[in-house]
C-alpha positions in Angstrom: 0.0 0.0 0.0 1.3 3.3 -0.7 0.0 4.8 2.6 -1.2 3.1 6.1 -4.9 3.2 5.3 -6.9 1.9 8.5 -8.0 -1.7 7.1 -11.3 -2.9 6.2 -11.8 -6.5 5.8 -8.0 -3.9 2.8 -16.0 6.2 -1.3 -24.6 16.4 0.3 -26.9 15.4 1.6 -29.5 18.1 2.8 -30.3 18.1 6.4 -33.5 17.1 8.1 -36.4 19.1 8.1 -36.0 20.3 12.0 -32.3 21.3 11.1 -33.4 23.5 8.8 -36.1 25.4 10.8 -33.6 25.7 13.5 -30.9 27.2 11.3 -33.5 29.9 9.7 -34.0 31.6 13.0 -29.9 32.3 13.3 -28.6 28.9 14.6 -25.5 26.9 12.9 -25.4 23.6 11.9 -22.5 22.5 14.1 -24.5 24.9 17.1 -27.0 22.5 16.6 -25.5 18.9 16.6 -24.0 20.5 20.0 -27.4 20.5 21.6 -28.0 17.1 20.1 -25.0 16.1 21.3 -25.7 17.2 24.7 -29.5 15.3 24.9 -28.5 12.5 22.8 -25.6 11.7 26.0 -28.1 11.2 28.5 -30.5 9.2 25.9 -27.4 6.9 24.7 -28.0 3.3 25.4 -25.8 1.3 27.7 -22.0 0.8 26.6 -21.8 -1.8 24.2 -19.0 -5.1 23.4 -18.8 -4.2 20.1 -20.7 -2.1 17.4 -22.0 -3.3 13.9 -22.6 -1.0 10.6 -25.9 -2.8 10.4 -27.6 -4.7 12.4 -26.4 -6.4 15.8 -22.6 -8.2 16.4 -22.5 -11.9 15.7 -20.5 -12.7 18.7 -22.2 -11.7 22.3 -21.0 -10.3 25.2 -19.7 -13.0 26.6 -17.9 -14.7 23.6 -14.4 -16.3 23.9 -13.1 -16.1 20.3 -13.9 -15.6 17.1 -15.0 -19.0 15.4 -12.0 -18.8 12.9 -8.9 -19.2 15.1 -8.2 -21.9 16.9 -8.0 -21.2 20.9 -5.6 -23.9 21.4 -3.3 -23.0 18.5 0.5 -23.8 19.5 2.5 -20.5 20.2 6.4 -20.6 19.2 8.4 -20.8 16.5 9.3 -18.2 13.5 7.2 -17.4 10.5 9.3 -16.1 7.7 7.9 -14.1 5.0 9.1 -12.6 1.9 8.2 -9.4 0.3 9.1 -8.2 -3.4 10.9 -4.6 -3.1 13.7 -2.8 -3.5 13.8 -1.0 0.4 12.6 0.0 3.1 13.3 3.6 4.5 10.6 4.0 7.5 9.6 2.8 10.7 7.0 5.4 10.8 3.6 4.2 8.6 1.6 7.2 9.3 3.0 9.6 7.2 3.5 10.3 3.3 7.2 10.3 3.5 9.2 7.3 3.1 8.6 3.6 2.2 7.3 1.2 5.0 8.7 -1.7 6.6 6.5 -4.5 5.9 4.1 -5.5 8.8 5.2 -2.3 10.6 1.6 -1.1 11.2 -0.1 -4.4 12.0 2.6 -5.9 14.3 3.5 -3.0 16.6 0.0 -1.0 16.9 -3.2 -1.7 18.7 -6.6 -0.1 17.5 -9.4 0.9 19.6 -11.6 -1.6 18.3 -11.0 -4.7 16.4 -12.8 -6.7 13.3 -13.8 -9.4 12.7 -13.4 -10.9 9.7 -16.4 -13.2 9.5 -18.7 -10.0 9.4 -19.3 -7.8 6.8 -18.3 -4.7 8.9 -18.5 -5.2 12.4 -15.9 -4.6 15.3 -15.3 -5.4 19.2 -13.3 -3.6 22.0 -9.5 -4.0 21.9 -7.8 -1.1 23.5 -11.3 0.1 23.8 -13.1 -2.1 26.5 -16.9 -0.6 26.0 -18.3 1.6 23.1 -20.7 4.2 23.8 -22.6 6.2 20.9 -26.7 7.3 20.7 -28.8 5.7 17.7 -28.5 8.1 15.7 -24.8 8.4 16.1 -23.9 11.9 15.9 -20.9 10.7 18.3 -19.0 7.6 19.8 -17.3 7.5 23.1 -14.7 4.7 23.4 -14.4 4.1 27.5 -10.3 2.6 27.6 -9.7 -0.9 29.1 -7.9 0.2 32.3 -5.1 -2.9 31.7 -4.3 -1.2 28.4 -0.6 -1.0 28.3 2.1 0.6 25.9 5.1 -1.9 25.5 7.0 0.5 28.2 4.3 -0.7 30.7 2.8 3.2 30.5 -1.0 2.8 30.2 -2.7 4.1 27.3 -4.9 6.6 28.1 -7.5 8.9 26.8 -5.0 11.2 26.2 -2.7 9.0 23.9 -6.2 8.8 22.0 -6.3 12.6 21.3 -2.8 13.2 20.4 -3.1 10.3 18.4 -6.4 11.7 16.2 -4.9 15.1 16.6 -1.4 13.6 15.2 -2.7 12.0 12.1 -5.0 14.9 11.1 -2.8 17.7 10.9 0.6 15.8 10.1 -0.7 12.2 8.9 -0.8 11.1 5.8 -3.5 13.2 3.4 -5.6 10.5 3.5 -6.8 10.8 7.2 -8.6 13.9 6.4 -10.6 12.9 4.5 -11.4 9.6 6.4 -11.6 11.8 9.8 -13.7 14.2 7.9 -16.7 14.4 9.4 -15.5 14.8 13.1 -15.9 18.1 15.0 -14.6 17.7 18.2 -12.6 15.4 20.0 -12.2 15.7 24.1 -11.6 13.5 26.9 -13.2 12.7 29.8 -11.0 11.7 32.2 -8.4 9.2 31.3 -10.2 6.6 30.1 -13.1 8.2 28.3 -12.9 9.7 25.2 -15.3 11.4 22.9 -16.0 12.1 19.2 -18.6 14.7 18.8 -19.8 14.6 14.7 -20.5 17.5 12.3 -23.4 15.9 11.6 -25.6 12.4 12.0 -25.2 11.8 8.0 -21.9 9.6 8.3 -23.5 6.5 10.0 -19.6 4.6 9.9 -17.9 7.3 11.6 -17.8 5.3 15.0 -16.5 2.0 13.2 -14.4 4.4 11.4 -13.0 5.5 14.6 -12.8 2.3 16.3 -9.9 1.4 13.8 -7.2 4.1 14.9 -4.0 2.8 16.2 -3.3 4.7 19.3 0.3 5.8 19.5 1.8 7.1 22.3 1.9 10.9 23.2 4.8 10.7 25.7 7.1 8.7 23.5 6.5 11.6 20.5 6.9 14.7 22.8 10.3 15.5 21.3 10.1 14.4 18.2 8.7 15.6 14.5 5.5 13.1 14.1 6.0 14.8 10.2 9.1 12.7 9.6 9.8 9.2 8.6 12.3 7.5 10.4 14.3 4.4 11.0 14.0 5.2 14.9 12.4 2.1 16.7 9.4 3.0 17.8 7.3 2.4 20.9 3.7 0.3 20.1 1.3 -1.2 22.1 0.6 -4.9 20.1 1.7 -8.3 19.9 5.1 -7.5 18.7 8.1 -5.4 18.9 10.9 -5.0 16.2 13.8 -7.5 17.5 16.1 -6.0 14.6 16.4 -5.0 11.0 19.0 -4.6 7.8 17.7 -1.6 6.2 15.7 -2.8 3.1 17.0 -6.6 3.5 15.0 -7.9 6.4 12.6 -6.7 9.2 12.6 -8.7 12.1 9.3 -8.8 14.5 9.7 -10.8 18.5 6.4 -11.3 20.1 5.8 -9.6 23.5 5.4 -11.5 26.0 4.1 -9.3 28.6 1.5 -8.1 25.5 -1.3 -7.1 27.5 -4.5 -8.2 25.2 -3.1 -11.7 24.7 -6.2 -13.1 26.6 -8.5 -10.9 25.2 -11.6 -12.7 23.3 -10.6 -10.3 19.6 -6.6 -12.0 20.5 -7.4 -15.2 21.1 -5.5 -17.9 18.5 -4.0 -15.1 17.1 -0.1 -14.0 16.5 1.0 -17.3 17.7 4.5 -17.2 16.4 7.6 -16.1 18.7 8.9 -14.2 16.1 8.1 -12.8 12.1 10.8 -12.0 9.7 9.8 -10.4 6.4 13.2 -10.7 3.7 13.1 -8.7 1.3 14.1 -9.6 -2.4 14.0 -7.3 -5.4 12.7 -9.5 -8.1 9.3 -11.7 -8.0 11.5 -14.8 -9.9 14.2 -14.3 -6.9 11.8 -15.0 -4.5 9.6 -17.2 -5.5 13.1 -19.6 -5.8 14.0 -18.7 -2.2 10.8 -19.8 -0.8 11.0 -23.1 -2.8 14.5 -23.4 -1.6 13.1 -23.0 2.1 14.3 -19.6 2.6 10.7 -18.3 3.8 7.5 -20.1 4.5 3.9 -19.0 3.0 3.8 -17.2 0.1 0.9 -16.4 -1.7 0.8 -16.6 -5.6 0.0 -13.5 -7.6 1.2 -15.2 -10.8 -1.3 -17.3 -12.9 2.1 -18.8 -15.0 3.9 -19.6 -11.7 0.6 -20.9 -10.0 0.4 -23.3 -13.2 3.9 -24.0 -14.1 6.5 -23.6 -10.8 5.1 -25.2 -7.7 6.0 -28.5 -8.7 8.6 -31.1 -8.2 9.3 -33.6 -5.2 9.0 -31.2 -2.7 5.0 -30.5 -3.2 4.5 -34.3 -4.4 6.1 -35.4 -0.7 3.9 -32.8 0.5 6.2 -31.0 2.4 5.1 -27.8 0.3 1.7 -27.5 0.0 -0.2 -25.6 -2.4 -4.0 -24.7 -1.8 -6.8 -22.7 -3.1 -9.1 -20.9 -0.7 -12.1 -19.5 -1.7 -13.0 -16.0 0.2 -16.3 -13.9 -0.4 -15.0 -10.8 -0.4 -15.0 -8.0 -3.1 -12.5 -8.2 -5.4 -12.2 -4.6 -6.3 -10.4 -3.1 -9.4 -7.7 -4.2 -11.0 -6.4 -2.2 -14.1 -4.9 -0.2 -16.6 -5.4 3.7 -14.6 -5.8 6.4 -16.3 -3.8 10.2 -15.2 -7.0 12.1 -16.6 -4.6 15.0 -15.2 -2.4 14.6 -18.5 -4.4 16.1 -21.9 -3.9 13.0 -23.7 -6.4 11.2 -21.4 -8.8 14.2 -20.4 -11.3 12.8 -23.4 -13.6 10.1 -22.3 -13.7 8.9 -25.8 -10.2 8.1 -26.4 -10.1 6.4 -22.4 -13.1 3.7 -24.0 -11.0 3.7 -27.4 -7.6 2.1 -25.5 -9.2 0.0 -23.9 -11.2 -1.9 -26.6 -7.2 -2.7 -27.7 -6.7 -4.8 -24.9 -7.6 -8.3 -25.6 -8.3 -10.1 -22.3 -9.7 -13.2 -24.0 -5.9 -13.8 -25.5 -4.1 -12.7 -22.6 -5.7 -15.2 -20.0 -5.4 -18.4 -22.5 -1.9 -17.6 -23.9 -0.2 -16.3 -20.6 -2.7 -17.7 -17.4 -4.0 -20.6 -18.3 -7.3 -19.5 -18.7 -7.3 -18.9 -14.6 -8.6 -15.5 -14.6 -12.5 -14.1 -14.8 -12.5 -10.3 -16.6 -13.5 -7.5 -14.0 -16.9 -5.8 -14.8 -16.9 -4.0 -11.7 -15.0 -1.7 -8.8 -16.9 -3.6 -6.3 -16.2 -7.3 -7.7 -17.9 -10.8 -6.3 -20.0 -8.9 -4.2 -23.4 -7.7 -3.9 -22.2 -4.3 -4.6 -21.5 -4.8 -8.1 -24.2 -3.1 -10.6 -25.3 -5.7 -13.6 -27.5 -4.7 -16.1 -29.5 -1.6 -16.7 -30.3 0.4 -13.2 -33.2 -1.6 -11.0 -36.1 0.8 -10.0 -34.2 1.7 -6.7 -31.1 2.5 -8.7 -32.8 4.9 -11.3 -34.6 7.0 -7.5 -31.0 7.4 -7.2 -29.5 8.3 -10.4 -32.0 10.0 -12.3 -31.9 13.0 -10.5 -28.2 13.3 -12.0 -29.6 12.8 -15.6 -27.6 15.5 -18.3 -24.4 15.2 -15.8 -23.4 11.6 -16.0 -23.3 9.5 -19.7 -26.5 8.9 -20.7 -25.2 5.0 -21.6 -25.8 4.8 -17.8 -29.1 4.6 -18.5 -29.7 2.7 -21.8 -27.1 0.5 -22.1 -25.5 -2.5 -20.0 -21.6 -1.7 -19.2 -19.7 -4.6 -20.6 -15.9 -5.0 -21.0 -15.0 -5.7 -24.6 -14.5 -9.0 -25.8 -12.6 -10.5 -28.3 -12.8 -14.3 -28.9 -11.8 -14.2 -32.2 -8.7 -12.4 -34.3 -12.3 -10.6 -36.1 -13.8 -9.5 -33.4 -10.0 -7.6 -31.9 -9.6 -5.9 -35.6 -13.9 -5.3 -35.1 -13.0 -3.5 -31.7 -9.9 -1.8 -33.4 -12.3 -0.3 -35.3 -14.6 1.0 -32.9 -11.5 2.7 -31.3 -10.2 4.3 -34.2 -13.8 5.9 -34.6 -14.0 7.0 -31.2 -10.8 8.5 -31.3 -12.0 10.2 -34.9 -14.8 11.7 -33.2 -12.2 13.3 -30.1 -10.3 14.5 -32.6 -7.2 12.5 -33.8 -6.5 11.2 -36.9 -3.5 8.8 -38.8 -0.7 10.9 -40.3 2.5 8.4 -41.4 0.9 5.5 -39.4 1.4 7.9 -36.3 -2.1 9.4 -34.4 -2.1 12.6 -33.8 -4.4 15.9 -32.6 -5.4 18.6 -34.4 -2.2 20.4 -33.7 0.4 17.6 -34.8 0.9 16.2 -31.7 1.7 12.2 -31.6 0.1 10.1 -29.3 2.2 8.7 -27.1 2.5 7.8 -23.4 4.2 6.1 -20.6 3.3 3.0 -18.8 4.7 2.7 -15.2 5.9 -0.7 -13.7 8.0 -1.5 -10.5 7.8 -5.4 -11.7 9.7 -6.7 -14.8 7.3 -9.9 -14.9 4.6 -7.4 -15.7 6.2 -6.8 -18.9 5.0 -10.2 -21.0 1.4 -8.9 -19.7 1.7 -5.2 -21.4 3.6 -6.4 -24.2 0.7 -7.5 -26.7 -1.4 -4.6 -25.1 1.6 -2.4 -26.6 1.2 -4.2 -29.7 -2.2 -3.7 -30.5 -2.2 0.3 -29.8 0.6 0.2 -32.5 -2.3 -0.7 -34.5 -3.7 2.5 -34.1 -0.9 4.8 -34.6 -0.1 5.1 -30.6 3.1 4.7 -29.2 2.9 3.5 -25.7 6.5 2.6 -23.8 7.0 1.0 -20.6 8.8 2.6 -17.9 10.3 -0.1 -15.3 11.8 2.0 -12.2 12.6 0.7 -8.6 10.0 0.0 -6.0 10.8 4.0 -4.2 11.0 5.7 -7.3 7.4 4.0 -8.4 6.0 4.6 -4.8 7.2 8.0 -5.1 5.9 8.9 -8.5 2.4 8.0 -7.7 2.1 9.6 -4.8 2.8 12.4 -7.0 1.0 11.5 -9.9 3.6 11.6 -12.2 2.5 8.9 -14.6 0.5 8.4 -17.1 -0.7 5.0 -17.3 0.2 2.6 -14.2 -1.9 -0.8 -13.3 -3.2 -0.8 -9.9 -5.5 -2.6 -7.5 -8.2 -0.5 -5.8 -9.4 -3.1 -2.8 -12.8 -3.0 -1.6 -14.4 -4.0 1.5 -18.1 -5.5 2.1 -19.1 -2.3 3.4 -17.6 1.0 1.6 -17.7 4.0 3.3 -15.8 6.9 4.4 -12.4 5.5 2.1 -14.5 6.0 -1.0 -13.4 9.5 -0.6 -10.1 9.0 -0.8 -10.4 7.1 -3.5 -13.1 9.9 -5.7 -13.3 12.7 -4.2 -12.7 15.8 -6.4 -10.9 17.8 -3.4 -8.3 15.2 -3.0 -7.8 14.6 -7.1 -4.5 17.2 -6.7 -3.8 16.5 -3.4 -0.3 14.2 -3.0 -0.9 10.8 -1.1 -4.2 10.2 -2.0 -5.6 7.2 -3.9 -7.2 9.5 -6.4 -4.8 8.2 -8.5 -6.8 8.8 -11.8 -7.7 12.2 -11.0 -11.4 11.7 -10.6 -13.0 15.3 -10.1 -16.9 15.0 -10.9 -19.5 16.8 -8.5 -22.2 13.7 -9.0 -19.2 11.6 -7.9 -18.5 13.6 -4.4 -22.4 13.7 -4.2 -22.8 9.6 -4.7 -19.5 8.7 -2.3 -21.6 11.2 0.1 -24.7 8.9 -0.1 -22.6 6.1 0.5 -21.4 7.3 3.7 -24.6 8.5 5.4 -26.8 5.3 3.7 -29.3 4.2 6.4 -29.3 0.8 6.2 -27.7 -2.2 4.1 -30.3 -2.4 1.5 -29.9 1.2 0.3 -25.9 0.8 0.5 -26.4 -1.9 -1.4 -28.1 0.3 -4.0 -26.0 3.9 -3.5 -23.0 1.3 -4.3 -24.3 0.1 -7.4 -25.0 3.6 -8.5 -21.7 4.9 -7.9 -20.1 1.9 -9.7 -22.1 2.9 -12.5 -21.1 6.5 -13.3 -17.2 5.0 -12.5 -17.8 2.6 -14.8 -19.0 5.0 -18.0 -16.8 7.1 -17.3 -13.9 4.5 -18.6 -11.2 5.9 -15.5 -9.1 2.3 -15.8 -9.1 -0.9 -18.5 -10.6 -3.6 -16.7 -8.6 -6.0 -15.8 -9.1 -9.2 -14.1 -9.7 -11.3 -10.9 -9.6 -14.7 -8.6 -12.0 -15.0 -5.9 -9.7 -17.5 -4.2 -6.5 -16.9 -2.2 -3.5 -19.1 -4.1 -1.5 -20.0 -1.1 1.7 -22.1 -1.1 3.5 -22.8 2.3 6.3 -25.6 4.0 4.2 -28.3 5.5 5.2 -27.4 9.3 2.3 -24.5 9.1 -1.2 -25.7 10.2 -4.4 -23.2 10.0 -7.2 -23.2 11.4 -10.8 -25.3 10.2 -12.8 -22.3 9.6 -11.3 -19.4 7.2 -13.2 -16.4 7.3 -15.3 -14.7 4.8 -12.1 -12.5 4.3 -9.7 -15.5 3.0 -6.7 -16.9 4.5 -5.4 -15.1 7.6 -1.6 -15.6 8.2 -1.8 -14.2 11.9 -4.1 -17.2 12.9 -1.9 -19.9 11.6 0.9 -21.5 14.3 3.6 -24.0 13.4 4.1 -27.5 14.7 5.8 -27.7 18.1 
């Protein structure tokens, strides 16, 4: 990930009639949720275990574990990972400067809340013991587990909380303000209660928002710039602590044993290992060898060619490598070609459709993976979120209103990614595009495209992986077709990180992850405000007013069934729009690991889960 995006098991509304009234006779909106905020505290119902976006928790009160680990799980022993990269520069995960260590935000950091990943978006107290929050949730109040402890044995207080939310908002990453948003006020109470006081009660996530910031402690960064990355060990509050590292070689994490949620129900049959190194290796073909050779343990297979061709030999028919595939019911979000709309040459709808009826899918996944693949018609992937079809009833109450702003295909025709079984029906799709790009404006001069003022078509497409190159290659091909000169740019994994951040690319592919219940990251993701704005995962420079309007509808949706629906709109107007080339997905995790690993029975809706595995004594 290019920033350290709170996980999701990983987009104006007008106020209510009484808040208008009140607001005509001299009041202001925030004046108002203050009074709210003030009844609402004595109406709140009892702290709760843990707080569901819709709907009540699975697990009650009184559970033990979640059904997906096993309680008894065997703790010892190292797991060794391996991670493709060139480097590692920072301890420090919060910020926009610097490159990661792997596991660095998982391993060291406790959040408030934590969840589950057998529920489509539900969460349970960690460093949080009770959650407090009114039905309509214009706030959340997050009452601190008293035997919280940083790994210096200082309890984590209230306090740490603040600094924390304060930290992250004004020196974090860019993406936190957009995902903290909506929040008006923080305060504590004391030291172990704190309070979020909302803007408004639009943004029904906000609390399960909250509930997923790691608290970091105040007193550790009282001297030091929280704007800076850093090799500095820092100090955490989770399961593990950094043991030692080899800048951009190897990261080594030692389990704590004085960790003070280890018996917590949400910790149970988790992080059983004594310790987790991540080695780093620059090339994908390096280290796929080194884990065969036994150099690391589970790796997970992004490669339809190496899942096919390289996991054989006597090692996996002795079964002391095993190779599995897990099936997970998760979104698989967006994989694809992305689009700079920044740069001229891709500002033209048109000519974004026209490119990508050049890429034939169809060939790619028989000639190069084994047929393995299923092509993406959606941002939001195997899940109900996905549109299909023309809009239902409940998705035209939705998107009419925006009719004359957003492409009227939305309306009358089906989005489909073009197909081409056939060498006629590629040179029949070639010749859609070079009508499309006709109509924007660019014609063949000397076999090369160009505009109206002589320009050439050509444009850059950026890799950090050389065994994406076979994969471009015939893409490349078939836009030579059409007079367009497309070259690819291989750089290191920091000078790739660094350039989108930026967004100095034109083309690069990318994976936009989606969770079962999108919310307040959809705006870092589409929002118009953060389409300039370095850090952000606005990568294609998406800046459309029905866009911000949609992601809004998403966030303060009531209940499931209209998510459902808000979701599919959204997807929609993405969709018609043509910001990527569809790529393609797996709903299955390929996992390959050294037969000393067990995992549990159960595996969660969210696939396979590393941190509940253990090894044999």
């Amino acid at each position: 990930m290019l920033n350290n995006a709170p996980r999701k098991s990983t987009y104006c509304h007008s106020q209510d009639g009484n808040a208008l009234h009140i607001r005509r006779r001299g009041m202001t909106s925030a004046l108002w949720f203050g009074i709210l905020s003030f009844f609402t505290t004595a109406l709140a119902a009892a702290p709760e275990h843990g707080i569901a976006m819709h709907g009540q928790p699975k697990y009650p009160a009184s559970f033990q574990h979640f059904d997906y680990v096993n309680p008894e799980a065997v703790k010892g022993g190292t797991l060794r990972l391996g991670v493709v990269s060139n480097n590692f520069d920072s301890f420090h995960p919060f910020v926009l400067k610097g490159v990661p260590a792997a596991g660095v935000g998982k391993y060291l950091y406790d959040t408030l809340t934590y969840q589950s990943e057998d529920e489509a978006f539900t969460e349970y107290g960690l460093i949080a013991e009770k959650i407090d929050m009114p039905e309509d949730r214009s706030w959340v109040a997050f009452h601190i587990n008293p035997k919280a402890r940083f790994q210096d044995g200082t309890p984590i207080t209230a306090h740490d909380v603040e600094f924390t939310f304060n930290a992250l908002l004004t020196q974090g990453a860019p993406f936190y303000k957009a995902y903290y948003g909506d929040v008006a006020e923080v305060k504590t109470e004391g030291d172990l209660l704190v309070r979020f006081i909302f803007k408004s009660n639009e943004n029904r996530e906000l609390p399960l928002i909250l509930g997923q910031l790691a608290v970091l402690p105040a007193h550790y960064w009282k001297d030091k710039d929280f704007s800076k990355s850093s090799l500095d060990i820092p100090l955490g509050s989770g399961a593990y602590r950094i043991a030692e590292f080899k800048p951009g070689r190897s990261v080594t994490y030692e389990r704590n044993e004085n960790y003070w949620a280890k018996d917590l129900p949400v910790r149970k049959g988790q992080y059983n290992f004594n310790k987790v190194i991540y080695e780093y290796y620059g090339d994908d073909t390096i280290a796929l060898e080194a884990f065969k050779a036994g150099e690391y343990d589970f790796r997970v297979e992004s490669s339809a060619k190496n899942w096919a061709t390289a996991y054989v030999g006597d090692k996996f028919d002795k079964g002391i490598i095993l190779k599995e595939e897990v099936k997970h019911e998760m979104p698989v979000g967006m994989q694809g070609f992305a689009y700079n709309t920044r740069r001229p040459v891709f500002n033209d709808p048109r000519v974004r459709e026209a490119l990508g009826l050049a890429f034939d899918f169809e060939w790619t996944n028989k000639q190069l993976f084994f047929g393995q693949y299923t092509r993406t018609q959606s941002y939001f992937e195997n899940s109900e979120l996905a549109s299909h079809g023309l809009p239902s009833p409940e998705e035209l109450k939705i998107l009419a209103p925006f009719r004359g702003k957003i492409p009227e295909r939305v309306f009358t025709t089906p989005f489909e990614t073009p197909a081409a079984k056939s060498p006629d029906e590629l040179r029949s799709n070639l010749r859609q595009a070079v009508k499309l790009l006709k109509e924007a404006g660019w014609s063949i001069k000397n076999k090369q495209l160009v505009n109206t003022q002589g320009q050439n078509f050509t444009f850059e497409i950026l890799l950090f992986q050389k065994s994406f190159e076979r994969i471009i290659h015939p893409f490349v091909q078939n836009l030579e077709k059409l007079g367009i000169k497309a070259e690819i740019r291989l750089v290191d994994t920091s000078q790739f990180i660094d350039r989108i951040r930026n967004y100095e690319f034109d083309m690069f592919v990318t994976t936009l992850g989606q969770s079962n219940s999108p919310g307040n990251e959809q705006r870092d993701y589409w929002l118009s405000s953060n389409a300039n704005t370095p850090g952000t995962r606005n990568y294609m420079g998406v800046q459309d007013p029905v866009v911000d309007q949609l992601v809004d509808m998403i966030i303060s949706a009531p209940d499931r069934e209209q998510l459902v629906y808000r979701t599919r709109a959204l997807d929609r107007v993405l969709l018609a729009n043509y910001y990527v080339i569809p790529q393609w997905h797996l709903s299955m995790n390929r996992v390959a690991y050294w037969s000393h690993l067990k995992r549990p029975d159960i595996t969660p809706k969210s696939g396979v889960d590393i941190d509940t595995w253990w090894t044999k004594p």
